[in-house]
matplotlib code that plots the C-alpha trace (Angstrom):
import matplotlib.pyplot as plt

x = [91.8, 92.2, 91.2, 89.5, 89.7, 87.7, 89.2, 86.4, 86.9, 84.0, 85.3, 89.3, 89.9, 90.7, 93.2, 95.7, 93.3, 92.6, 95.8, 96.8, 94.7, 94.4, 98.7, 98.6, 96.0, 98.5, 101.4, 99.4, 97.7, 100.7, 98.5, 95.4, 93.9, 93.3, 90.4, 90.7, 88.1, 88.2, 85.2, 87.4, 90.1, 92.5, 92.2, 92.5, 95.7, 97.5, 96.2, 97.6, 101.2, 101.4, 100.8, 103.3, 104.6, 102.2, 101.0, 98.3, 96.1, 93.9, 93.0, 89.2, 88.0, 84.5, 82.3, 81.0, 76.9, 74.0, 72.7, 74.0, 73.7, 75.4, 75.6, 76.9, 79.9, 80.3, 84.1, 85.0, 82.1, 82.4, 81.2, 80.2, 79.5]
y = [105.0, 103.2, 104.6, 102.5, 103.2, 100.8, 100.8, 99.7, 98.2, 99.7, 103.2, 102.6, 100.8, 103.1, 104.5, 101.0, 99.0, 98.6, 97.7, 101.0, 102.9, 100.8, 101.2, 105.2, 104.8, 102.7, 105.5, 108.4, 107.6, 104.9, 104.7, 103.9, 100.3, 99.5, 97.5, 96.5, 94.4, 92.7, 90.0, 88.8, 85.8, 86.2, 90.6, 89.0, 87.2, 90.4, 92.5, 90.5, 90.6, 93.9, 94.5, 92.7, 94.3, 96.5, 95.1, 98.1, 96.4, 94.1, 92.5, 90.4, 88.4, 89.7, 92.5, 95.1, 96.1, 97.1, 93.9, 90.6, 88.2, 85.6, 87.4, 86.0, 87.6, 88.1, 88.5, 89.9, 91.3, 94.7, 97.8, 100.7, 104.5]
z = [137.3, 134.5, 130.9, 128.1, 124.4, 121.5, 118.6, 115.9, 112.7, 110.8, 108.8, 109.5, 106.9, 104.6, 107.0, 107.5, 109.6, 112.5, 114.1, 112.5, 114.6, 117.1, 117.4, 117.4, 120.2, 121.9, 121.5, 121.8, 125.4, 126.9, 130.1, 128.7, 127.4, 123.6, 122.7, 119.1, 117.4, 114.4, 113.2, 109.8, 111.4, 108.4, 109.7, 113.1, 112.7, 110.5, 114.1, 116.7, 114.6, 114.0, 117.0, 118.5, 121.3, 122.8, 125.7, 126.2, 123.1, 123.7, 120.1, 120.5, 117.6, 117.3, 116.3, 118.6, 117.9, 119.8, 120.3, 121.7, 118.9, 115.9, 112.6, 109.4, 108.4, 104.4, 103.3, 99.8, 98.6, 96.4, 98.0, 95.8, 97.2]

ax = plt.figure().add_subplot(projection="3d")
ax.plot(x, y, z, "-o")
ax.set_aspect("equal")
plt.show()
């Protein structure tokens, strides 16, 4: 059987990205495949590089919601806590 992990971009930011996470997914469960998206394309092209490599990630270019949809996606706005 083959195991499935998604790797989401939301809340890992803080902790290297997504390809961060998305690599000690990668190493951590060898057997498994990685899904990793990431929506921003400049993001997108800094995932696929570093991860370079590991064939058991799959990076998509796209956001993962609850609904099947086109969003606007905003890029370098300032967020506050």
């Amino acid at each position: 059987m083959t195991s499935l992990v998604r790797v989401i971009g939301r809340g890992v930011g803080r902790l290297g990205g997504v390809w961060a996470l998305a690599l000690q997914l990668a190493h951590r469960f060898p057997d498994a495949r990685v899904v990793a998206f990431e929506p921003e394309p400049t993001n997108f092209r800094h995932l696929v590089t570093n991860l370079r490599g590991t064939p058991n990630v799959q990076p998509v270019n796209a956001a993962l919601g609850a609904a099947t949809r086109v969003a606007s996606l905003k890029v370098g706005l300032a967020v506050s806590h």
